[in-house]
C-alpha positions in Angstrom: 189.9 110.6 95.9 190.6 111.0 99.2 193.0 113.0 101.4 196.0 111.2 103.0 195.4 108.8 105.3 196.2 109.8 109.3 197.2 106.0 110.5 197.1 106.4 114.2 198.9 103.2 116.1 198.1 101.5 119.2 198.5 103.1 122.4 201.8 103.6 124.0 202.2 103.6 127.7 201.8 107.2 127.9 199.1 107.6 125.5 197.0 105.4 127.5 197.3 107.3 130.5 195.6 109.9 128.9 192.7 108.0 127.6 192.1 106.7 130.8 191.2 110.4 131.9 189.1 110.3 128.7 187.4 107.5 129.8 186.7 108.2 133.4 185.1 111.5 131.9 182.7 109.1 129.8 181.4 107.1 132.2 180.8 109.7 134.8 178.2 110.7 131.5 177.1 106.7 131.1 176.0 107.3 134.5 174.1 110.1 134.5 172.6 108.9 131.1 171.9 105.1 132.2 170.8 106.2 135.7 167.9 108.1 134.0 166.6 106.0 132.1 165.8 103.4 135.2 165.8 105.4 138.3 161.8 106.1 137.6 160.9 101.5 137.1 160.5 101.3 140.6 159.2 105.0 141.5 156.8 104.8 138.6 154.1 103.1 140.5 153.9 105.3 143.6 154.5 108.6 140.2 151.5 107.8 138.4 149.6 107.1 141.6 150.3 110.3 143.3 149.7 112.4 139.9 146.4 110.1 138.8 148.3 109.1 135.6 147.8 105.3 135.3 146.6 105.7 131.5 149.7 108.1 131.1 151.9 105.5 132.7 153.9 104.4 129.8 154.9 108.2 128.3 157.0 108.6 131.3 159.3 106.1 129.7 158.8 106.2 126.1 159.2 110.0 125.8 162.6 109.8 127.2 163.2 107.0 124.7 161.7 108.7 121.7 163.3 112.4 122.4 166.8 110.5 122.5 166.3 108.2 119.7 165.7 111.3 117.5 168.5 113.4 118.4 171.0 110.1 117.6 171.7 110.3 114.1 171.7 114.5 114.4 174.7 114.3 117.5 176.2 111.4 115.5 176.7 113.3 112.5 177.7 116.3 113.9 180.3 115.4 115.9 181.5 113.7 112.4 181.7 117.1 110.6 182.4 119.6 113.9 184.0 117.7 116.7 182.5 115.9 119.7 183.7 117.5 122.5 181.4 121.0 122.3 178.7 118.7 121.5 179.3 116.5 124.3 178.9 119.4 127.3 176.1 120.8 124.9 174.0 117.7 125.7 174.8 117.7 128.8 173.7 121.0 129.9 170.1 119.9 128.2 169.8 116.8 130.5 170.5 118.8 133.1 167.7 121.6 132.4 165.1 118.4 131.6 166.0 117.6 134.8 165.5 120.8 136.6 161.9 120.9 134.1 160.5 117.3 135.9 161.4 118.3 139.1 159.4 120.9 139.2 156.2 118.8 137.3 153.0 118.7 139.4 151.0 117.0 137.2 152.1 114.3 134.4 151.6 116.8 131.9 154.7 118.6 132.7 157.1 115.6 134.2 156.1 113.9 130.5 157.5 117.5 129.3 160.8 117.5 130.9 161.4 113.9 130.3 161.4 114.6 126.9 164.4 117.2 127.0 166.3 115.2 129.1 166.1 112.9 126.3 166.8 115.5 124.0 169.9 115.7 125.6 170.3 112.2 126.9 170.7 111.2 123.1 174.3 112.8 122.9 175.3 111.0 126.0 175.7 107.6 125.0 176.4 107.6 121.6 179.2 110.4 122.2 180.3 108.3 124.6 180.8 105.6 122.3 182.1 107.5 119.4 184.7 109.1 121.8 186.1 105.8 122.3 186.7 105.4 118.7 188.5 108.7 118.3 191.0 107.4 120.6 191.2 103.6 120.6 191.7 100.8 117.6 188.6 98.6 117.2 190.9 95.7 118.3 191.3 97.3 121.4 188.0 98.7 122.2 186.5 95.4 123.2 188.0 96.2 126.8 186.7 99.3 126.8 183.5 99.1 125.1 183.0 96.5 127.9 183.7 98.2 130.8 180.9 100.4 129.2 178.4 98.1 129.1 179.5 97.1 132.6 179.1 100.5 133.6 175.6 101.1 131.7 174.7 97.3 134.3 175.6 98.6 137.1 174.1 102.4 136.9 170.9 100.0 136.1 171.1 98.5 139.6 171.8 101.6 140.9 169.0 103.0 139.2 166.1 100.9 140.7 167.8 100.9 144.3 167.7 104.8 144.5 164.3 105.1 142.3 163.2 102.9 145.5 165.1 104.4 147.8 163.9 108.0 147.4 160.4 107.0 146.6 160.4 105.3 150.3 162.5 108.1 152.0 162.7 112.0 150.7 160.8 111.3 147.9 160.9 110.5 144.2 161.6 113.8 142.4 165.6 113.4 143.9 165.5 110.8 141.4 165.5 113.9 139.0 167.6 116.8 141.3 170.4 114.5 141.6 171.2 115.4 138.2 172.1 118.9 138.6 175.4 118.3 140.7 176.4 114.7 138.8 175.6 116.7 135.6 177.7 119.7 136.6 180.6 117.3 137.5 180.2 115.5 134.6 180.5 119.0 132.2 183.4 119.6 134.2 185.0 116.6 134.0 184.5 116.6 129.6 186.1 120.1 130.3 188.8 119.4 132.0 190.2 115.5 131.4 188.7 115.3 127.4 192.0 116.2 125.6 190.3 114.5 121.7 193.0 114.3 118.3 192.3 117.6 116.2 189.5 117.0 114.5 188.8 118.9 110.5 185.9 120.6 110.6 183.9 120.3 107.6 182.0 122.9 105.8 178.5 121.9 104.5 174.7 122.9 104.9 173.4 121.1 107.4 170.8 118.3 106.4 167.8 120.1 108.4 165.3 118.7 105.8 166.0 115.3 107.0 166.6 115.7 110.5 162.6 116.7 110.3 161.7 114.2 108.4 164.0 111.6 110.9 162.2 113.4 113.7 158.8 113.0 112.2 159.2 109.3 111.2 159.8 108.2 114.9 157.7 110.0 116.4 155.0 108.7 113.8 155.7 105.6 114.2 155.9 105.8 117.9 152.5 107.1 118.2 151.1 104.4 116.2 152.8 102.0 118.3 151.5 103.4 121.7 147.9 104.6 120.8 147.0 101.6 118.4 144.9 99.3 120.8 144.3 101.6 123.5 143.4 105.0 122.8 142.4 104.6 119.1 141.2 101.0 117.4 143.9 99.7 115.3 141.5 100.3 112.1 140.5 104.0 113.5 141.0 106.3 110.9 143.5 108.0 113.3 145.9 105.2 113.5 145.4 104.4 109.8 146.5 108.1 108.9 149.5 107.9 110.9 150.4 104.8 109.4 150.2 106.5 106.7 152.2 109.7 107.5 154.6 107.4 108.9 155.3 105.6 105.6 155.2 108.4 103.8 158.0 110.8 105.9 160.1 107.4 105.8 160.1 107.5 101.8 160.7 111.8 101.6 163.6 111.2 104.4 164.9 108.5 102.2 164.6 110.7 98.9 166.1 113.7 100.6 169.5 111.5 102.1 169.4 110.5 98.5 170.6 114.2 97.2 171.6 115.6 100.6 175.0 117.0 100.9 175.8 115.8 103.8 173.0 113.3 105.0 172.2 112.8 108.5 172.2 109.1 108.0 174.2 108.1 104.5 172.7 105.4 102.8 175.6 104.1 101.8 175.6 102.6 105.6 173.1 100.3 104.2 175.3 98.6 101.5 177.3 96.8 104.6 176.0 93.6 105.2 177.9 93.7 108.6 175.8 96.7 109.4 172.3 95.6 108.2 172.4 92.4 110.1 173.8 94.3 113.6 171.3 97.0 113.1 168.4 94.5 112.8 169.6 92.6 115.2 170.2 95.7 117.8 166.7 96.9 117.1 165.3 93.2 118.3 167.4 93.7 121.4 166.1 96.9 122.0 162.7 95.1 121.9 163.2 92.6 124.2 165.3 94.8 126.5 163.6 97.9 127.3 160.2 95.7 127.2 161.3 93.6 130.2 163.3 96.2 132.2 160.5 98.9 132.1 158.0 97.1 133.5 159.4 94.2 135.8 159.9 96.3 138.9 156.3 97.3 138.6 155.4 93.0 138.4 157.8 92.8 141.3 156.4 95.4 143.5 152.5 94.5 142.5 152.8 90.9 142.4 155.9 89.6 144.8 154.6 92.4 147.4 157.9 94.1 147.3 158.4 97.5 148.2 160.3 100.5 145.3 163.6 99.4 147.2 163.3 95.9 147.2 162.1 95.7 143.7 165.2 97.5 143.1 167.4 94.9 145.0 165.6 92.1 142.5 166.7 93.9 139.9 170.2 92.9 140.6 170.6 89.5 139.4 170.0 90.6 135.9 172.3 93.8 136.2 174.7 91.4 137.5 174.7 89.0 134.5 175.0 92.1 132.0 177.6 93.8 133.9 180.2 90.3 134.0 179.1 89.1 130.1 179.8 92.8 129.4 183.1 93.4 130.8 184.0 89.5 130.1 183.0 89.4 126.4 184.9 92.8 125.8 188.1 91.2 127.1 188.2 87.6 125.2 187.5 89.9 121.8 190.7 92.1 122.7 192.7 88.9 123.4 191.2 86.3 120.5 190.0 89.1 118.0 186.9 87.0 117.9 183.5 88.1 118.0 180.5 86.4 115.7 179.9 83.9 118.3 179.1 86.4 120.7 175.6 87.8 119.3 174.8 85.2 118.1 174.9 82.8 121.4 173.3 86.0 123.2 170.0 86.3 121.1 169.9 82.5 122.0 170.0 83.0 125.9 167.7 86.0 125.7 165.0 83.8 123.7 165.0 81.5 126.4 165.2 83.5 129.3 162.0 85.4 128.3 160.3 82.3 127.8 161.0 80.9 131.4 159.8 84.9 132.5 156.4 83.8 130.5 155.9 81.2 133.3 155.7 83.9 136.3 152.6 83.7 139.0 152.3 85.2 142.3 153.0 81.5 143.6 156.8 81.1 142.1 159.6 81.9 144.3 160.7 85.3 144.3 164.7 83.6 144.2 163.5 81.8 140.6 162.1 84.9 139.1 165.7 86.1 140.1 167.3 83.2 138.4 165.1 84.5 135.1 166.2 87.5 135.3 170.5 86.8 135.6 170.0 84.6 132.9 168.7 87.2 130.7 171.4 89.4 131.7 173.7 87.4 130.5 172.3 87.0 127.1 172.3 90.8 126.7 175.6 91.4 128.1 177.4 88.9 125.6 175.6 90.6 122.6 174.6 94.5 123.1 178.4 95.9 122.9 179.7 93.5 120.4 177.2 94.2 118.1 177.7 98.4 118.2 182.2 97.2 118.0 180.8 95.4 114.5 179.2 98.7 113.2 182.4 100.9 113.9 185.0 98.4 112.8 183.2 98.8 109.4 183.9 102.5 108.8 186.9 104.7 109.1 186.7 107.5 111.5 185.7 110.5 109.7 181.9 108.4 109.5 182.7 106.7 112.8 179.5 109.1 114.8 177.1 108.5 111.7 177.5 104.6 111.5 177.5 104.2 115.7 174.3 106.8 115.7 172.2 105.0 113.0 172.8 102.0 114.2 171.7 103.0 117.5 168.8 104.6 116.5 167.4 101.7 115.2 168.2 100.1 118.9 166.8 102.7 120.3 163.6 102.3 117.7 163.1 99.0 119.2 163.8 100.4 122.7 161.0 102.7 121.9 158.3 100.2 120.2 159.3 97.7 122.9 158.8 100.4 126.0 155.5 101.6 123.4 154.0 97.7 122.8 154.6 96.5 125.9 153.3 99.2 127.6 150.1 99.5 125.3 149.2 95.4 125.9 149.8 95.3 129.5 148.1 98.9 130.4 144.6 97.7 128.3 145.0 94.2 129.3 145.5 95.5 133.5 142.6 97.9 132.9 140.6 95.5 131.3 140.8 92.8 133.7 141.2 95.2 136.8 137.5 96.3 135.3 136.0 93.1 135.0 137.5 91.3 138.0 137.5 94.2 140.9 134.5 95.5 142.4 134.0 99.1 141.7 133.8 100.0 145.9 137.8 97.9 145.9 139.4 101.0 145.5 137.2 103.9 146.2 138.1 103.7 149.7 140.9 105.9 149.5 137.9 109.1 148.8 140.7 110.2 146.0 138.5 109.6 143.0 141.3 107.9 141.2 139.5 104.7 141.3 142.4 102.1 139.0 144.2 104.8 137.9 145.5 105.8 141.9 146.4 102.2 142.7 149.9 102.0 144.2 152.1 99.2 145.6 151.3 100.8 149.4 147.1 100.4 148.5 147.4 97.1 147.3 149.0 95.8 150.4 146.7 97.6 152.7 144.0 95.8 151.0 141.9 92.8 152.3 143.0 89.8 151.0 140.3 88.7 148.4 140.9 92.2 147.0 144.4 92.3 147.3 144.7 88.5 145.3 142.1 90.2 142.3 144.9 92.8 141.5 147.7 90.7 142.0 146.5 88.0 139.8 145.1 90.7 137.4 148.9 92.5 137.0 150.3 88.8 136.8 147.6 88.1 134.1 148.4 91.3 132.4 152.1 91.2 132.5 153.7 87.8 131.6 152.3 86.3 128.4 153.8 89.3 126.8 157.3 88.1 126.8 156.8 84.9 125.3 155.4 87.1 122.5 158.8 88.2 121.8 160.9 84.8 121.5 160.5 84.6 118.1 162.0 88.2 117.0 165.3 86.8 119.4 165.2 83.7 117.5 165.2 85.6 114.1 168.1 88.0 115.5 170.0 85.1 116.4 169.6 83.7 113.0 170.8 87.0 111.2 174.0 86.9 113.1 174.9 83.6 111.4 175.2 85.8 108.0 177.8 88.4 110.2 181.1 88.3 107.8 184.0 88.1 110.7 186.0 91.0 109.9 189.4 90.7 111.3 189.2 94.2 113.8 191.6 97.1 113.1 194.6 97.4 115.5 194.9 101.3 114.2 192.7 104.2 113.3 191.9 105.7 110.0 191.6 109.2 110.4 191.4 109.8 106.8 188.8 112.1 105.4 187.6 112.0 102.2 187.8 115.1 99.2 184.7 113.6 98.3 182.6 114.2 102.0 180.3 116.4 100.3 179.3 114.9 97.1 175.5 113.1 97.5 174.8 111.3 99.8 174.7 107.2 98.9 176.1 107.7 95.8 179.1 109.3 97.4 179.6 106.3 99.5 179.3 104.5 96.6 182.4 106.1 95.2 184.9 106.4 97.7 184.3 102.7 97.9 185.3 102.0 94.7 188.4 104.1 94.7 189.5 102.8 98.1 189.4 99.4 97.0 191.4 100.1 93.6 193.8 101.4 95.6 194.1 98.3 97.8 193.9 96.4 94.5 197.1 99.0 93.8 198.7 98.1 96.8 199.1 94.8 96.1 202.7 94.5 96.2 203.6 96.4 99.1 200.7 94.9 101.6 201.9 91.5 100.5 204.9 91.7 102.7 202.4 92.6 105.8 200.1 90.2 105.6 201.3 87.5 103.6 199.8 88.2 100.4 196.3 88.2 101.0 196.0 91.6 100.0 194.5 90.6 96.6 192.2 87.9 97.9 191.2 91.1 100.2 190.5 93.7 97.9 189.1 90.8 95.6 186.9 90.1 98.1 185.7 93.6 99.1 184.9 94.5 95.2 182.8 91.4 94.8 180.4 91.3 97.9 180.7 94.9 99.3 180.7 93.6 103.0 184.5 94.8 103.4 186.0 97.1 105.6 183.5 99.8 104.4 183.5 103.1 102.1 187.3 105.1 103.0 189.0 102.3 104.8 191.9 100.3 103.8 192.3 96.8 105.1 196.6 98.0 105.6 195.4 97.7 109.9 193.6 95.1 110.2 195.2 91.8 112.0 194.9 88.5 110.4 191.6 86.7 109.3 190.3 84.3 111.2 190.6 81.0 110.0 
């Protein structure tokens, strides 16, 4: 049983001059979050140079990544039960202080320290951002938005690399990290100020901490394994095999304790949902392929093409570029056709191909056709990373709205992790290896640092003679570019997942309902309010008949027999009509 539904319609006039303000306030915090996780692609060279951190080259990166990814499902889920807007200025005021932490680092030890609590707090930035949206907007008219916010998340990536470069070149690349302080201080005063959220019911219930530990110690786990397997350890070390191990193990006692949890951290009742198995599968491949290639393409560029951190930044653009239209495009046809399995699906498709033609890189190629690459794999994310998180939230009513956007981000951001964690592993042993066996040992020494490989920087490689100079180019080439075409077939496979997505005609009003059942256990309470929901649209036969033309029985038929309906509290009484 639940508690009456709050219906909430679409936007009037007025009411959408105040989400505007809402919105401005978000992507001010896009910003600040997406910023930060590129500024450092095209610094990172001249970083690990300075601070004789080749080996530690990748933890710059996944850190971030990995602090974030762990804090999704906690921010998700309590912005569910408390209210987002505390949370929201709460994680802002921890990116800021991660900030304040790195750029003060004079070693990698502590840069790697305070890019992991900017993560920590760069976790509630985008996913409150997106759950925000959804407190305040239908699903059928989020496409716009959730557009623009991809748009916005492509163009802070541009701006990223251009001011990574441009500080590195100029006043030097810890800006990178103080600019945060006054766009973070703007931001908390913009979600202050302009973030005027519908009352939301608190909920009283224990706090799942068992399984936010166990979350936490799954990722990290499993994240480990991913970056030390192959480089530090041998895959068969007993090391890597015990943390295989542990990882495994904390996966099964997180699952077991969501299993009885009051109020889990991450339901699995989400996992009943086709829609949101397929998406989440799909988001983590994406994640893969995404962070994989933007991490460590600036570094190619400014190794390889002879480009310096700003114009590796510039190169960038093509790819923002194709992100940022596909984004803000995609969101608008789904508003106007209330279309969207096509989307993905074509996406995964373009993405495939574009790393494929990035496999066929060398120093030789044209710097304008690595460009070309580049857009086209722009656009393949930007018709698919969006649509996919619009999918996950049009499945749930608003009251689980933060848990079903976090989880299925955390499994993005998963694959964000592995992809920054694998890539990184092959193409730091592969560089060192063939640095090693192609470079004479006196190459480098000339610079009386000691560092020998691990101080190489974009500036030292250009200064070197040319026999030299073509050893480590080829070498970073060599290292670099058969990765990708390791990847195609997990885009292929994502792509073919898609094809299962059940089109679920989007909701043109919120449910605000919450549930007297919110704190019975965990999967088997989701198990339940699904059931009831759907008698009662079996109930409300009659009535819906006159709304949608009688398909209310064929609906609720539907949901009872296959589960992949509009998802545990939700009635179908919003939704437009099905697509043919």
């Amino acid at each position: 049983m639940s508690t009456p539904s709050q219906t909430v319609h679409p936007p009037t006039e007025t009411d959408r001059r105040g989400i505007l303000l809402v919105f401005a306030s978000l992507m001010l915090t896009m910003l600040l979050a997406s910023l930060d996780q590129t500024i450092f692609s095209t610094a990172l060279p001249t970083i690990v140079g300075e601070l004789h951190g080749v080996n530690e080259m990748l933890w710059v990166i996944t850190i971030y990544i990995l602090a974030s990814t762990i804090m999704l499902p906690i921010y998700g889920k309590l912005g569910d039960l408390m209210g987002r807007k505390g949370l929201f200025i709460g994680a802002i005021s921890v990116f800021i202080i991660g900030s304040i932490i790195g750029g003060l680092a004079q070693d990698m030890t502590w840069l790697i320290i305070g890019r992991g609590v900017q993560g920590l707090g760069g976790g509630g930035l985008m996913l409150l951002s997106q759950a925000i949206i959804a407190d305040v907007v239908p699903a059928r008219e989020r496409g716009r938005y959730m557009g623009i916010m991809g748009g916005v998340f492509a163009l802070s990536s541009v701006a990223g690399p251009l001011l990574g470069g441009w500080f590195t070149d100029g006043i030097g690349w810890r800006w990178g990290l103080w600019m945060n302080i006054p766009l973070g201080l703007l931001a908390i005063a913009s979600a202050a100020f302009f973030l005027r959220l519908p009352e939301h019911p608190r909920v009283k219930a224990r706090v799942d901490v068992a399984g936010m530990a166990l979350l936490g110690l799954t990722s990290t786990l499993l994240v480990l394994v991913s970056t030390w397997g192959g480089t530090k350890y041998r895959w068969d070390s007993p090391q890597i095999l015990l943390m295989g191990a542990g990882t495994l193990l904390a996966a099964g006692l997180f699952v077991a304790v969501e299993h009885r949890a009051e109020q889990p951290i991450m339901s699995l009742h989400l996992f009943k949902d086709r829609n949101f198995n397929l998406t989440t599968a799909a988001g983590l491949i994406t994640g893969i392929a995404m962070f994989g290639t933007l991490a460590y393409m600036p570094t190619f560029l400014q190794m390889v093409t002879g480009a310096n951190a700003t114009q590796a930044g510039f190169l960038m653009i093509p790819m923002m570029a194709g992100v940022l239209l596909t984004s803000i495009a995609s969101g608008q046809l789904v508003t106007r056709t209330g279309r969207y399995k096509w989307l993905p699906i074509t996406g995964m498709f373009i993405v495939a191909g574009a790393l494929v033609l990035l496999s066929t890189m060398s120093p030789a190629m044209p710097v304008w056709v690595i460009c070309s690459y580049l857009a086209i794999m722009g656009i393949g994310l930007g018709t698919s990373m969006q649509i996919l998180v619009l999918i996950v939230q049009n499945q749930f009513p608003n009251s689980q709205v933060g848990m079903a956007t976090a989880s299925n981000n955390y499994f993005r951001q998963i694959g964000a992790s592995l992809g920054s964690a694998v890539v990184g592993s092959l193409f730091a042993t592969r560089l060192a290896s063939l640095l090693t066996e192609r470079l004479p040992s006196s190459g480098v020494g000339g610079s009386g640092d000691g560092g020998g490989i691990n101080a190489l920087t974009p500036a030292l490689v250009r200064a070197m003679p040319e026999p030299l100079r073509s050893i480590v180019v080829g070498s970073y080439s060599d290292a670099l570019t058969p990765i990708f075409v390791y990847m195609v077939p997990l885009l292929v496979l994502a792509g073919i997942l898609l094809l299962f997505v059940k089109e679920i005609p989007l909701a043109t009003t919120i449910d605000r309902s919450m549930p007297a059942d919110a704190t019975a256990t965990g999967g088997e309470a989701g198990v339940g309010r699904e059931a009831k929901v759907h008698a009662g649209i079996a109930a409300g036969d009659g009535s819906r008949s006159a709304v949608d033309g009688g398909r209310a029985t064929g609906l609720g038929a539907r949901h009872l027999g296959d589960g992949s309906g509009a998802g545990p509290g939700r009635t179908d009484t919003s939704r437009g009509a099905e697509p043919a």
